[in-house]
C-alpha positions as CSV (number, residue, x, y, z in Angstrom):
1,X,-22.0,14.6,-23.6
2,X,-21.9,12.1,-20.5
3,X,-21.7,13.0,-17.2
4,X,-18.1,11.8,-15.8
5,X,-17.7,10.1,-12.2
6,X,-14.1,10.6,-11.0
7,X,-12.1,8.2,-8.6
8,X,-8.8,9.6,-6.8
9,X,-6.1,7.5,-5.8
10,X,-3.4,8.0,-3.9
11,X,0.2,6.3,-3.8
12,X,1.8,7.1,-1.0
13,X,5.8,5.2,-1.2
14,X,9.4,6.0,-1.0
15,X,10.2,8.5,-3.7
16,X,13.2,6.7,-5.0
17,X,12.3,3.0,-3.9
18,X,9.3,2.3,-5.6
19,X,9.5,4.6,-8.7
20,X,9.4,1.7,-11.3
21,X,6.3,0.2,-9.3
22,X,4.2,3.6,-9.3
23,X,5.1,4.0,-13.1
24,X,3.5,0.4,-13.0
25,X,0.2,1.3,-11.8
26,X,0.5,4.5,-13.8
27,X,0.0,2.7,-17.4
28,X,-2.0,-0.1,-15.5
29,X,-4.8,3.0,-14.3
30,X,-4.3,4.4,-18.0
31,X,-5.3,1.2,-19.2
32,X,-8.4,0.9,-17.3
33,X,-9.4,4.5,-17.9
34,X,-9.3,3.7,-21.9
35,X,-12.3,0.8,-21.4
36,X,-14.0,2.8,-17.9
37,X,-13.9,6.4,-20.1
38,X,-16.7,4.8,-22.1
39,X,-18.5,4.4,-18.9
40,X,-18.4,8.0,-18.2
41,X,-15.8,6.8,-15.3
42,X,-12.5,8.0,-14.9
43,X,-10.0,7.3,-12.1
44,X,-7.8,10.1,-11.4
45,X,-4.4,8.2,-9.6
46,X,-1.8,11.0,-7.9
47,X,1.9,10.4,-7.7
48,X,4.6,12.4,-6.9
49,X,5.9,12.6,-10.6
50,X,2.6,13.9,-11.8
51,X,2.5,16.7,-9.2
52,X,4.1,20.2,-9.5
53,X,7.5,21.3,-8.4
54,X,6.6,24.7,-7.8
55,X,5.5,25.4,-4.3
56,X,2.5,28.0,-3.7
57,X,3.0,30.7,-2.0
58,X,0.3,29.8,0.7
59,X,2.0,26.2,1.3
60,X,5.0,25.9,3.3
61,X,6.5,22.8,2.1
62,X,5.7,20.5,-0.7
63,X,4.3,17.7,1.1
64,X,1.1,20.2,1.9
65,X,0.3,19.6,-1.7
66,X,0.5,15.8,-0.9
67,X,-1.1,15.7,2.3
68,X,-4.5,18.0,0.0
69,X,-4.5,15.0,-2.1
70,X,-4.9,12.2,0.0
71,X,-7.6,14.2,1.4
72,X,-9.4,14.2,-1.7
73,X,-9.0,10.4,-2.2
74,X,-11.9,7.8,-1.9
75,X,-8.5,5.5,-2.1
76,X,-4.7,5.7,-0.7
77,X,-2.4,3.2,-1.6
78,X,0.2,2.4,0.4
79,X,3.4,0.8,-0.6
80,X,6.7,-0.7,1.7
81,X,9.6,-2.7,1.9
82,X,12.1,-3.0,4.3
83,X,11.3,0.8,6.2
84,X,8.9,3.2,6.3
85,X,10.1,7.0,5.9
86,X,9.0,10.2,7.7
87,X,6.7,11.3,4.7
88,X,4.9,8.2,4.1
89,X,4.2,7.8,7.7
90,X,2.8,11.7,7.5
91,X,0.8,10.9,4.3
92,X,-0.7,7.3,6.2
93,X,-1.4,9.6,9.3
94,X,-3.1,12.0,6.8
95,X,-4.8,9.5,5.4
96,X,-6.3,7.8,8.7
97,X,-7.3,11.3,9.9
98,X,-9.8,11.8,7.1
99,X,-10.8,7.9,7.2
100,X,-11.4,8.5,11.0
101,X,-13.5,11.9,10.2
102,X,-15.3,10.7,6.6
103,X,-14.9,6.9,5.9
104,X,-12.4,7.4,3.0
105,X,-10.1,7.0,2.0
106,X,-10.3,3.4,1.6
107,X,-7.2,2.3,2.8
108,X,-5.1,-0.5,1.5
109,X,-1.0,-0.8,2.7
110,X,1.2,-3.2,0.5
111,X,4.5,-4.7,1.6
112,X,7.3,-5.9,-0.8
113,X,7.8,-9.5,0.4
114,X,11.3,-9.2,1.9
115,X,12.8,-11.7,4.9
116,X,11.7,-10.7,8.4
117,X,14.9,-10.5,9.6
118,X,15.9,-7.4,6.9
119,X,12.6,-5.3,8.7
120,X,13.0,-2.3,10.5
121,X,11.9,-1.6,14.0
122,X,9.4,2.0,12.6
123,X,8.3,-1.0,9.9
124,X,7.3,-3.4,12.4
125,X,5.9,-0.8,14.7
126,X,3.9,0.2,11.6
127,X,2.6,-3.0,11.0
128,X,1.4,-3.2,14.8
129,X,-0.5,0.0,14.2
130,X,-2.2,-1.5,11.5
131,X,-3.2,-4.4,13.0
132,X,-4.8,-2.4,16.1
133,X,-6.5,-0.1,13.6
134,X,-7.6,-3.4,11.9
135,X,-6.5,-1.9,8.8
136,X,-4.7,-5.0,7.9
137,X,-2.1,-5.2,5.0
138,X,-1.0,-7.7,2.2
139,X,2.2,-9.1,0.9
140,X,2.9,-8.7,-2.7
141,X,6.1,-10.6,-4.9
142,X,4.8,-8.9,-8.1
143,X,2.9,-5.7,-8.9
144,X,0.1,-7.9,-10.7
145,X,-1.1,-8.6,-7.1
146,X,-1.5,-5.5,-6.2
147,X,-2.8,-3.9,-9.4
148,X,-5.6,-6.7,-9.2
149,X,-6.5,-5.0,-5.4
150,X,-6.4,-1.9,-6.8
151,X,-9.3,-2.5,-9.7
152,X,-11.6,-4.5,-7.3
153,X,-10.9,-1.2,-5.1
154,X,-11.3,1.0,-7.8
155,X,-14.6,-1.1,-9.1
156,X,-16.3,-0.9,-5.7
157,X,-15.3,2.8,-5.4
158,X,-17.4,3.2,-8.6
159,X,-20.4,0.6,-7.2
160,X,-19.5,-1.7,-9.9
């Protein structure tokens, strides 16, 4: 039997906001891993539906569980609207930690094209920091755009 390579991708978004969106990339990864299985390649995408309720006993709060798979990304998505929350500013600070220490995750941030006027202060703040980390960021209208990033990203993680 074939050796499999494994890519893990992170989505890191509001929990209620962007559930439709994540369920979107969900079948769009499945997709990709029906023709890439053949290739012994297999991208493993974590989202907070797909992870366990339970807590462990040796975590002390559920975004632990989170924050261990970010780490163990060679991708983190990022996706915003209007506002950023607490978490998803914890799992980008998670996620530029490691990039700082390791090189990956490769980092890409997506904002919901939404007026200017409708954006929060921590949202513009957040967009500062990325542009000072030279992250930089892209503005999607439909999910196409972003699931086309996300296969060059996943294609390049793979050396395709």
């Amino acid at each position: 039997m074939k050796d499999i390579s494994y890519v893990n991708v992170f989505v890191a978004s509001s929990i209620n906001e962007f559930h439709k969106e994540r369920m979107e990339l969900g079948a769009f990864v499945q997709q990709m891993n029906a023709q890439m299985l053949k290739q012994g390649k297999y991208t493993k995408l974590h989202l907070c539906e797909d992870m366990s309720d339970a807590i462990a006993a040796d975590k002390k709060r559920k975004q632990e569980e989170y924050n261990e798979a970010i780490r163990r990304s060679q991708i983190f998505i990022l996706l915003a609207d209007r506002q950023i929350g607490e978490y998803t500013m914890e799992e980008f600070a998670v996620a530029d930690k490691k990039y700082c220490e390791t090189g990956n995750p490769h980092i890409c941030v997506f904002f919901k094209k939404c007026p200017e006027a409708v954006q929060t202060d921590a949202l513009k703040k957040f967009m500062e920091l990325l542009d000072s980390k030279q992250y930089g960021y892209d503005v999607f209208e439909t999910m196409d755009f972003v699931k086309q990033k996300l296969e060059e990203k996943i294609l390049e993680a793979f050396g395709a």
